[in-house]
VMD Tcl script that builds the backbone (N, CA, C; Angstrom):
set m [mol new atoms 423]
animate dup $m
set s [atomselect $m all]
$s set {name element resname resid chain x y z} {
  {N N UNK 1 A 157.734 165.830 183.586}
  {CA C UNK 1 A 157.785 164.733 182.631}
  {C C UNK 1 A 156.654 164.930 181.613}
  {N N UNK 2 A 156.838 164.728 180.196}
  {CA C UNK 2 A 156.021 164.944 179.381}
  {C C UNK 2 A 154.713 164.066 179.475}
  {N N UNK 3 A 153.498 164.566 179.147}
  {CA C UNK 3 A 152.364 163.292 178.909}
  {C C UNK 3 A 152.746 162.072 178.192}
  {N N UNK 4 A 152.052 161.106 178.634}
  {CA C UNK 4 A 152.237 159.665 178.162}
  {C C UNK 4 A 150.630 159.889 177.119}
  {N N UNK 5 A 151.077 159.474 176.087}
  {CA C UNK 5 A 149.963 158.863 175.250}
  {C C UNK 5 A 148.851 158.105 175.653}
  {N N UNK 6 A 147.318 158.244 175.358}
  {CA C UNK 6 A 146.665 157.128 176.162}
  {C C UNK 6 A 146.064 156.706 174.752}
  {N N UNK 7 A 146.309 156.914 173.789}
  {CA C UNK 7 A 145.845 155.965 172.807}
  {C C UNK 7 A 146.057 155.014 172.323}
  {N N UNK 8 A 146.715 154.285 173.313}
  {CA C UNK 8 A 147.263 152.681 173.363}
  {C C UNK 8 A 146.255 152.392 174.101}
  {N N UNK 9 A 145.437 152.614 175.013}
  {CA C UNK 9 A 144.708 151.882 175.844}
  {C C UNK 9 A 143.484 151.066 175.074}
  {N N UNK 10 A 143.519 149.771 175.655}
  {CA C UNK 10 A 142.740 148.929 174.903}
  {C C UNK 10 A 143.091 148.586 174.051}
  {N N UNK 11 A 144.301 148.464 172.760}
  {CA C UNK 11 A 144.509 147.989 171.854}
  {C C UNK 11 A 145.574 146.575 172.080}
  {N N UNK 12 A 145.682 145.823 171.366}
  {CA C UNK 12 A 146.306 144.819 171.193}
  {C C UNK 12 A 147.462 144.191 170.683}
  {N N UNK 13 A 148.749 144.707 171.286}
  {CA C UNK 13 A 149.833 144.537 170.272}
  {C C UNK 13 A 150.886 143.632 170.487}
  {N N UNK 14 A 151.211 142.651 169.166}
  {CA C UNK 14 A 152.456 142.024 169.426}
  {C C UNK 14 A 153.626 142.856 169.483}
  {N N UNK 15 A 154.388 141.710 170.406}
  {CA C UNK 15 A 156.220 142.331 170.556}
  {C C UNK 15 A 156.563 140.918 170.016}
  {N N UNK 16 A 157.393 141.263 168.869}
  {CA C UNK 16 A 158.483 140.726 168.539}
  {C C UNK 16 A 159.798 140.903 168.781}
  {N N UNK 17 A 160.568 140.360 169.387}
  {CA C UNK 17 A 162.266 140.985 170.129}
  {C C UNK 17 A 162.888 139.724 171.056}
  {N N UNK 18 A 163.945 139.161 170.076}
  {CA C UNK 18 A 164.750 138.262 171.053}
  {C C UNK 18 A 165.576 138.320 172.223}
  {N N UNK 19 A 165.695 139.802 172.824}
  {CA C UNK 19 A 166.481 139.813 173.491}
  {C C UNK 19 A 165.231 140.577 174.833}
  {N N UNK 20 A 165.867 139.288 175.800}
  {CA C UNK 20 A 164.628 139.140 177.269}
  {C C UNK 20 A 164.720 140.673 177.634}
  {N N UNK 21 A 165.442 141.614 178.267}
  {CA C UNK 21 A 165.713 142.782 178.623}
  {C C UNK 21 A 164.598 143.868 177.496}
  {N N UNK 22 A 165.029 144.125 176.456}
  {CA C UNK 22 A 164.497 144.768 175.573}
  {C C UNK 22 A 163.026 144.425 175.454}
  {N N UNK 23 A 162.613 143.348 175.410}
  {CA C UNK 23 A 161.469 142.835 174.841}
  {C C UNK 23 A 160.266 143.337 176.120}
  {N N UNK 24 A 160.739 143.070 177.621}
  {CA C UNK 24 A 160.598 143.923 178.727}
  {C C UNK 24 A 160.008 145.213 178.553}
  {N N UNK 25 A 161.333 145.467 178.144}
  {CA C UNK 25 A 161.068 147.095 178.759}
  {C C UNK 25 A 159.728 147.716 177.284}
  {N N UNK 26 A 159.969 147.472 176.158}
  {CA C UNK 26 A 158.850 147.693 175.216}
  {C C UNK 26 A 157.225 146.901 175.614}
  {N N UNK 27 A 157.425 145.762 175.863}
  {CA C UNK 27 A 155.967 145.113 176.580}
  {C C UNK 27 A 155.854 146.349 177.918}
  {N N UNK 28 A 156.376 146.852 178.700}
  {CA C UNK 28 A 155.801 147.859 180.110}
  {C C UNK 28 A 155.709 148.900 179.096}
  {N N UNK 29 A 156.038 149.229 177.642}
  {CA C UNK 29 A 155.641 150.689 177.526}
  {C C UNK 29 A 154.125 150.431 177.178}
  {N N UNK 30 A 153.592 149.279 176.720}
  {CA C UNK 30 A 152.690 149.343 176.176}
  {C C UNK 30 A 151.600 149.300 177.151}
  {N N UNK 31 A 151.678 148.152 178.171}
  {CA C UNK 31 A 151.128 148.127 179.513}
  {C C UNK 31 A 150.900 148.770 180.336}
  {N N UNK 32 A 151.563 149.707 180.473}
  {CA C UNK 32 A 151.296 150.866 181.049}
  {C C UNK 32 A 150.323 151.376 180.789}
  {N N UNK 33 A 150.235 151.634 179.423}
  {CA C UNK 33 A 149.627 152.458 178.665}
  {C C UNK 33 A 147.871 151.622 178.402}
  {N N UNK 34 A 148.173 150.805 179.178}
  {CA C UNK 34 A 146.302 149.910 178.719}
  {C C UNK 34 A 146.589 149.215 177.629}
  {N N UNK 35 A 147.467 148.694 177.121}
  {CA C UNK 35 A 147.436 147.956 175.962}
  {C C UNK 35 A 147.410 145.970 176.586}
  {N N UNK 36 A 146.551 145.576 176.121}
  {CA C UNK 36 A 146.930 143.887 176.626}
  {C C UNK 36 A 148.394 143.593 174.726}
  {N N UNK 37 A 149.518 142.792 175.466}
  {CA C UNK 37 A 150.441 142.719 175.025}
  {C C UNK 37 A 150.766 141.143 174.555}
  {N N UNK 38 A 150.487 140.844 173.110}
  {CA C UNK 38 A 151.030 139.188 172.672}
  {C C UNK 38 A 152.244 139.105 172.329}
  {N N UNK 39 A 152.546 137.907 172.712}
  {CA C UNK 39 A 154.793 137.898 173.016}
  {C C UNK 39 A 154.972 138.001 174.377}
  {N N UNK 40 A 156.049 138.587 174.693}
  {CA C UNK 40 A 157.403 138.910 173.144}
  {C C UNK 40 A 157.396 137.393 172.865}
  {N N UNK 41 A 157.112 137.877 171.352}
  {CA C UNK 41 A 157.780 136.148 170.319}
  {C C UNK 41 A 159.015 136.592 170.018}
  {N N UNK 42 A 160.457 135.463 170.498}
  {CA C UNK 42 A 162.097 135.978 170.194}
  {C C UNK 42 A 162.430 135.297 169.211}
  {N N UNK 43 A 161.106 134.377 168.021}
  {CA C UNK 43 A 161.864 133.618 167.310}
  {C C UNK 43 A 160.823 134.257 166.019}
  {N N UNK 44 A 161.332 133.788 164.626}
  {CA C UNK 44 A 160.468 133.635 163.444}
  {C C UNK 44 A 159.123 133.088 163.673}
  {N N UNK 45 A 159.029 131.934 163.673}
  {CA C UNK 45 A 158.245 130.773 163.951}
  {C C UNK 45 A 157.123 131.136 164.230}
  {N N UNK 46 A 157.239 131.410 165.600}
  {CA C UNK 46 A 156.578 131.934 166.945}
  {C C UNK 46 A 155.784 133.103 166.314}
  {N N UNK 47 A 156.725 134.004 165.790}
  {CA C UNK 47 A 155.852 135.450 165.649}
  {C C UNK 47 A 155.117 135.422 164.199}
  {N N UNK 48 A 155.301 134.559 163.350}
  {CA C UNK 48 A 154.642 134.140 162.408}
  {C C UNK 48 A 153.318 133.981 162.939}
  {N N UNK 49 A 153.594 132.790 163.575}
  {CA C UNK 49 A 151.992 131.901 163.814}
  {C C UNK 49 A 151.104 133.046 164.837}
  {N N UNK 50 A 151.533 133.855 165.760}
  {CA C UNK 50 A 150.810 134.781 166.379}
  {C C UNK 50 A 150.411 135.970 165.565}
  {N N UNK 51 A 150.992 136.226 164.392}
  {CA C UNK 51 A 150.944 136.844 163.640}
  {C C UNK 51 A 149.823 136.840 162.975}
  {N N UNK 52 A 149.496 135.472 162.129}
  {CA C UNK 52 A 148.550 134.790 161.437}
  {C C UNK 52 A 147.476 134.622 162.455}
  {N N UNK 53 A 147.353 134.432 163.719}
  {CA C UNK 53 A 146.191 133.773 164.349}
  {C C UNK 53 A 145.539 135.032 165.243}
  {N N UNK 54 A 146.100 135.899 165.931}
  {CA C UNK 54 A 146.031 137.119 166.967}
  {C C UNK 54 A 145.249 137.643 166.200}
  {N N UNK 55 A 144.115 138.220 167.219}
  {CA C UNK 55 A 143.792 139.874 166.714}
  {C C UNK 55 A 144.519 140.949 167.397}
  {N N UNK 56 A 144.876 141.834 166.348}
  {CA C UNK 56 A 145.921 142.603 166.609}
  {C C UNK 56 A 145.546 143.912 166.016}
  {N N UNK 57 A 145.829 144.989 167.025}
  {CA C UNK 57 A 145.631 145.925 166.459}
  {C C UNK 57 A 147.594 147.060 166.204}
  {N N UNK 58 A 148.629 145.981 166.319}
  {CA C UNK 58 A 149.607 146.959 165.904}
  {C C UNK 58 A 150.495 145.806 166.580}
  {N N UNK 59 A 151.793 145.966 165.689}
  {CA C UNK 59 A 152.748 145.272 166.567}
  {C C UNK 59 A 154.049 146.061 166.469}
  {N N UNK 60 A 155.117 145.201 167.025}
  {CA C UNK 60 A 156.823 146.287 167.334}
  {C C UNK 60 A 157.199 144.918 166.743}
  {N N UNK 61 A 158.270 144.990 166.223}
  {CA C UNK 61 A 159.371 143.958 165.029}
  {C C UNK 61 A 160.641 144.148 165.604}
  {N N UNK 62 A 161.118 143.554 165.588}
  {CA C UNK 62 A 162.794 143.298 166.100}
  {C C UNK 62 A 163.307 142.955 164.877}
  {N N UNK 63 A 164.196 143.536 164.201}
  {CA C UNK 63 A 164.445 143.183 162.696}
  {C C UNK 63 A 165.441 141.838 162.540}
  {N N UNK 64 A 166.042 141.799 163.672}
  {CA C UNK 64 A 166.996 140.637 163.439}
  {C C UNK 64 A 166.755 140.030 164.516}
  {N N UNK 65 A 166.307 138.500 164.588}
  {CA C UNK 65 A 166.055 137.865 165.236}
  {C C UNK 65 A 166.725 136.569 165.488}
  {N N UNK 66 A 168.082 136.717 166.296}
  {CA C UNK 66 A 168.335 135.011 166.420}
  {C C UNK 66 A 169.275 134.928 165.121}
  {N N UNK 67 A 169.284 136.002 164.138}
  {CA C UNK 67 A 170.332 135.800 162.808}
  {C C UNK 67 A 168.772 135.741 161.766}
  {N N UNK 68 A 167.811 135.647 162.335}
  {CA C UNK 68 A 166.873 135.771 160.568}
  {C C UNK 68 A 166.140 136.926 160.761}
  {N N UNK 69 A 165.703 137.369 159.711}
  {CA C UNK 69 A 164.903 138.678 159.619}
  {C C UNK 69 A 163.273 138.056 159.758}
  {N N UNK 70 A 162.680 139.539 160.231}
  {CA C UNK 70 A 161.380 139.496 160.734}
  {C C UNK 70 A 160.840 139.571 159.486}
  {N N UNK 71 A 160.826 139.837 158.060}
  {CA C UNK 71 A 159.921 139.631 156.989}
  {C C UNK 71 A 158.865 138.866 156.658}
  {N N UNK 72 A 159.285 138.236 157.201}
  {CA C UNK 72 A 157.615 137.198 156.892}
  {C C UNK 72 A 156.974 137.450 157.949}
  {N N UNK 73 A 156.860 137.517 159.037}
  {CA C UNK 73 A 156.354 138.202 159.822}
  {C C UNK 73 A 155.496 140.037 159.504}
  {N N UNK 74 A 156.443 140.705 159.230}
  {CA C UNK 74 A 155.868 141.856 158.621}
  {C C UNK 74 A 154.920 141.520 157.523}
  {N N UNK 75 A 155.120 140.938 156.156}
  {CA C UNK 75 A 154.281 140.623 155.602}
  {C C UNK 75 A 153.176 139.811 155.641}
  {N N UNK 76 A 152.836 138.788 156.904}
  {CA C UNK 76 A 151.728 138.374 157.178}
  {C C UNK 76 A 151.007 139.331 158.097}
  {N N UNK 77 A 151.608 140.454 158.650}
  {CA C UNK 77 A 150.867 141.445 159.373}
  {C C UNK 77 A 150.234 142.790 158.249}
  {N N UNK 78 A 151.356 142.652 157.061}
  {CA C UNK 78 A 150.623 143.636 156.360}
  {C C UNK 78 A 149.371 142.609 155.184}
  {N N UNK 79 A 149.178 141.955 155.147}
  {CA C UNK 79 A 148.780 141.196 154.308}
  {C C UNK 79 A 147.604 141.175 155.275}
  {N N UNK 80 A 147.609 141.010 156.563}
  {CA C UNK 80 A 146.100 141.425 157.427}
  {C C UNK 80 A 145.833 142.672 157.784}
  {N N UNK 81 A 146.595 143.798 157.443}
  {CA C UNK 81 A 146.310 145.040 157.118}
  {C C UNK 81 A 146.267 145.556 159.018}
  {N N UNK 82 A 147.631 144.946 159.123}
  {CA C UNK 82 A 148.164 145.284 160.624}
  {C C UNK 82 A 149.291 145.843 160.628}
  {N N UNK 83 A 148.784 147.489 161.288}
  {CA C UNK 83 A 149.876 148.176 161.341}
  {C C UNK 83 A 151.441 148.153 162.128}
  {N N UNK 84 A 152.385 148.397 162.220}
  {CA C UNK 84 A 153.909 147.940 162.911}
  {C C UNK 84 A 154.779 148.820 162.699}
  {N N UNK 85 A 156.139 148.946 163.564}
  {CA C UNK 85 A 157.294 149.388 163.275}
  {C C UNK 85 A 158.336 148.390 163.744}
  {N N UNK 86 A 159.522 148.662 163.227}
  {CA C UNK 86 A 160.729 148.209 163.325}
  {C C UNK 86 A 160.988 148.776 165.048}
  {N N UNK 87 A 161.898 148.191 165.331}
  {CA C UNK 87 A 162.682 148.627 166.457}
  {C C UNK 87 A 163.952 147.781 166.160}
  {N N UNK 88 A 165.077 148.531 165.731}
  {CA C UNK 88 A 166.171 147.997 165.497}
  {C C UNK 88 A 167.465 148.221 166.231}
  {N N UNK 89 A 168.585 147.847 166.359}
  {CA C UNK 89 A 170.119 148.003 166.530}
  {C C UNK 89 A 170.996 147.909 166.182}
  {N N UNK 90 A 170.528 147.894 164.437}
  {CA C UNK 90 A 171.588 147.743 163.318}
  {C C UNK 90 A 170.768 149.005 162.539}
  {N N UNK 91 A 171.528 149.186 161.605}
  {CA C UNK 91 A 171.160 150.325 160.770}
  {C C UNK 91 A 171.139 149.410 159.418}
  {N N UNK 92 A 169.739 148.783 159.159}
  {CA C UNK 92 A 169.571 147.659 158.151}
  {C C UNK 92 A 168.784 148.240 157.267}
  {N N UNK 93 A 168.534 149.349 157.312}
  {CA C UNK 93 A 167.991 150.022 155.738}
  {C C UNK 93 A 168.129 149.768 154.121}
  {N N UNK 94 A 169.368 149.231 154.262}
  {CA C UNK 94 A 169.342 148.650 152.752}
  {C C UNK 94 A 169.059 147.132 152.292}
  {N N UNK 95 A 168.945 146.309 153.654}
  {CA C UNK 95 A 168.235 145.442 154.011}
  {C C UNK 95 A 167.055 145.142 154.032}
  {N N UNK 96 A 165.977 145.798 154.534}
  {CA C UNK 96 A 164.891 146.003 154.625}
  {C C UNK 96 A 164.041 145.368 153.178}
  {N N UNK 97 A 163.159 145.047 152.788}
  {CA C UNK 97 A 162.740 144.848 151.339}
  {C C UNK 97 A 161.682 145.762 151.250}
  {N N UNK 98 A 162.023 146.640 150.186}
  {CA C UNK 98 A 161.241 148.174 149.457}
  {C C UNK 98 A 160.010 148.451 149.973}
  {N N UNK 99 A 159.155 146.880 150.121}
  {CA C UNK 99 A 157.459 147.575 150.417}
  {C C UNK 99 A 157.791 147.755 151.643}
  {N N UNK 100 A 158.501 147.531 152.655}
  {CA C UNK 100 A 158.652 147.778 154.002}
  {C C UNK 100 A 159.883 149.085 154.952}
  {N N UNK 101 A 160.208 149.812 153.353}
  {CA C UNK 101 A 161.182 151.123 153.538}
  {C C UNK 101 A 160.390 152.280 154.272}
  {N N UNK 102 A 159.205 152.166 154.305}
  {CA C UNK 102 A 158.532 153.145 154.796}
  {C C UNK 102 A 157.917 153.373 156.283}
  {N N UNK 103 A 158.381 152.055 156.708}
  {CA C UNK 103 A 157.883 151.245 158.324}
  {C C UNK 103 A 158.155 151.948 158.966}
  {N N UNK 104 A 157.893 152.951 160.026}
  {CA C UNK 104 A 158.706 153.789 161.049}
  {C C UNK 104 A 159.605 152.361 161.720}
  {N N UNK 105 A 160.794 153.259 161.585}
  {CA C UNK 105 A 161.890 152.372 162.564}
  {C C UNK 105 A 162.733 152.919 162.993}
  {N N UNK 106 A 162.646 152.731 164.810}
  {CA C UNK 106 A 163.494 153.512 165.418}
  {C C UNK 106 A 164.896 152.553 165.999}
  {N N UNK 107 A 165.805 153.321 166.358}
  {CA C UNK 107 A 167.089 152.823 166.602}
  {C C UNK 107 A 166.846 152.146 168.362}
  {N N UNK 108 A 167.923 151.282 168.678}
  {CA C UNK 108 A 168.443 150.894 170.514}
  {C C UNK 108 A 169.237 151.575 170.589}
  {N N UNK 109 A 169.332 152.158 171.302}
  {CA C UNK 109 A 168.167 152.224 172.822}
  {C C UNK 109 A 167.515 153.005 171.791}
  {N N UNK 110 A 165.998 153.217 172.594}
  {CA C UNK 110 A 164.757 154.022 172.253}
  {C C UNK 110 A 164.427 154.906 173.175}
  {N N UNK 111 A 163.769 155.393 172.773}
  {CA C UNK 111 A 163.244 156.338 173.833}
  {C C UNK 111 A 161.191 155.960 174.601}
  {N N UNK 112 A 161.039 155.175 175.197}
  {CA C UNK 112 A 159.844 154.860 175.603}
  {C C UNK 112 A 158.956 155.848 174.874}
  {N N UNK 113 A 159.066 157.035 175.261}
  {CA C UNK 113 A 157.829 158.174 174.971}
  {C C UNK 113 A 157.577 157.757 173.389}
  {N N UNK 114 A 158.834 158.026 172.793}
  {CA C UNK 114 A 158.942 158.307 171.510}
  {C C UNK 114 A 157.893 157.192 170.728}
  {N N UNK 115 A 158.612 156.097 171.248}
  {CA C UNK 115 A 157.857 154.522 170.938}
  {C C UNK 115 A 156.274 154.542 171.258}
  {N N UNK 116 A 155.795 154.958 172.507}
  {CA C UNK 116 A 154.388 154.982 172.343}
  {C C UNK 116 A 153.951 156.199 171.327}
  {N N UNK 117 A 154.331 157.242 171.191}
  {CA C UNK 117 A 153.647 157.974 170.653}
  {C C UNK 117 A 153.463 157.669 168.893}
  {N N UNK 118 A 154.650 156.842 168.584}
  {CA C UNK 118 A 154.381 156.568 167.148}
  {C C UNK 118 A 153.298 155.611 167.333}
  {N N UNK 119 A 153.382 154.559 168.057}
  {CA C UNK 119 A 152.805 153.309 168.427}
  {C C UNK 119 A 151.320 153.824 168.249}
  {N N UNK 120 A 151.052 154.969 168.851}
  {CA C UNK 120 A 149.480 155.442 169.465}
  {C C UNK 120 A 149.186 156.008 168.071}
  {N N UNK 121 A 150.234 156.872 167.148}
  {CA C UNK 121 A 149.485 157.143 165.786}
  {C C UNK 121 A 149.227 156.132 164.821}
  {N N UNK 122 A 149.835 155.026 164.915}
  {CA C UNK 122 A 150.130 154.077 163.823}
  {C C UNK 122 A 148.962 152.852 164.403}
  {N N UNK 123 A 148.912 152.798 165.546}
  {CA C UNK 123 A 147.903 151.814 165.995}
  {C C UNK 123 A 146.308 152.206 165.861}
  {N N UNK 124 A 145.982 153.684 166.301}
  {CA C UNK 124 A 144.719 154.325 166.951}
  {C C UNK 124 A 143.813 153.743 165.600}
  {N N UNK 125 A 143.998 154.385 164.482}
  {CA C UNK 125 A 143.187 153.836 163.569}
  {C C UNK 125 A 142.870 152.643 163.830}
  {N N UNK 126 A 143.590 151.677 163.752}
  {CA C UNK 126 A 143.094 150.380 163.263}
  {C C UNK 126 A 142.144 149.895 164.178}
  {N N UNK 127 A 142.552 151.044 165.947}
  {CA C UNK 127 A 140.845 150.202 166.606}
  {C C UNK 127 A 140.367 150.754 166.025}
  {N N UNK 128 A 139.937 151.843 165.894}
  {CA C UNK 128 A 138.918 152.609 165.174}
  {C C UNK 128 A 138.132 151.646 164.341}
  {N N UNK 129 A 139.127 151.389 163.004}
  {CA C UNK 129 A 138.416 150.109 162.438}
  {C C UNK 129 A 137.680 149.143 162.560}
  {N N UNK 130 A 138.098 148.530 164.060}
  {CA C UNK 130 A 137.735 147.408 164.285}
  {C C UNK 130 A 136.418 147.521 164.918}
  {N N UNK 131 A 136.050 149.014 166.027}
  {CA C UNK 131 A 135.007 149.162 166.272}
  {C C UNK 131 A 134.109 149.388 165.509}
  {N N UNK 132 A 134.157 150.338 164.242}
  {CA C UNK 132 A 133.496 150.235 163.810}
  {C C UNK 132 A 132.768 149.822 162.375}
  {N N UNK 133 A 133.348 147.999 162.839}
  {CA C UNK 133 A 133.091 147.289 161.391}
  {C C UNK 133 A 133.627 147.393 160.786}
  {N N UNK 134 A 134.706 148.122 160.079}
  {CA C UNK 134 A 135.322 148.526 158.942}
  {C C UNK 134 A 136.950 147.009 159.162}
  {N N UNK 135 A 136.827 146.708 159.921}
  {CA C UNK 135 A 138.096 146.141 160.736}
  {C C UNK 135 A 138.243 144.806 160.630}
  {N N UNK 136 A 139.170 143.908 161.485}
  {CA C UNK 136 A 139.205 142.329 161.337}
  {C C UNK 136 A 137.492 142.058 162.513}
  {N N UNK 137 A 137.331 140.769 162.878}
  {CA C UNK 137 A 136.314 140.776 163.685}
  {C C UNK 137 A 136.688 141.032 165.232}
  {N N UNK 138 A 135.419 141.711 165.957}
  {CA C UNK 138 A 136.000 142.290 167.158}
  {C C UNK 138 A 136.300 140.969 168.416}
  {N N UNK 139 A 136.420 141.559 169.542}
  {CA C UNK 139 A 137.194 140.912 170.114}
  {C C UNK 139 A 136.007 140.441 170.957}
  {N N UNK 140 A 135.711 139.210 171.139}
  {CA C UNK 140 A 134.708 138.669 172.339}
  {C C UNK 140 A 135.701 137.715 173.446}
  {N N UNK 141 A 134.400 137.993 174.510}
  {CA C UNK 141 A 135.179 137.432 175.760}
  {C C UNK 141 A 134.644 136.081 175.402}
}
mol reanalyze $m
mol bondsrecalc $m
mol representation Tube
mol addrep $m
């Protein structure tokens, strides 16, 4: 079996994903991996306000949620300069709105490995950041 990524360990990431099964199995990839995990939020609302309030160092998006799109969500995560990908089961690319065409987004089913390893390039920076000052404020107990 190939190596598992360990550059999830210690970082902080929301799951966004309405569907209980899925939302699962992406929260254990991260857990595994040392990541403490906020969510799964299965609604707008929800992943908004965790969005806005969490320190976060990366989150996963469910693009269709319940019938509404995760956009405002993405954009209050990029607007705090929090990195993310899609995880989708529609092929909503022309959907998507332009500043967010560039999001890695992978298809359902996924492939676990695949998912941490983008997860671990797209996340690692931003601890980086956070340790050292450059970042949101760090995390106290």
């Amino acid at each position: 079996m190939p190596s598992m990524p360990q550059e999830l360990d210690g970082l902080t990431v929301l799951i966004v994903e309405d569907n209980y099964l899925v939302a699962e199995a992406v929260r254990e990839i991260f857990e595994e991996r040392g990541s403490t995990v906020i969510g799964p939020a299965a609604r707008v609302e929800e992943a908004l306000r965790l969005a806005e309030t969490e320190l976060l160092d990366g989150a996963v998006l469910d693009i269709n949620l319940a019938g509404e799109f995760c956009f405002p969500v993405a954009a209050a995560l990029h607007a705090r300069q929090v990195p993310f990908l899609f995880i989708t089961g529609y092929g909503e690319a022309m959907l998507i709105p332009a500043q967010f065409r560039d999001v890695p987004r992978l298809p359902k089913p996924f492939d676990a490995l695949e998912v941490a390893e983008i997860a671990a390039q797209l996340f690692a920076g931003r601890q980086a950041m956070s340790s050292n000052g450059a970042g949101p404020p760090s995390r106290s107990s």
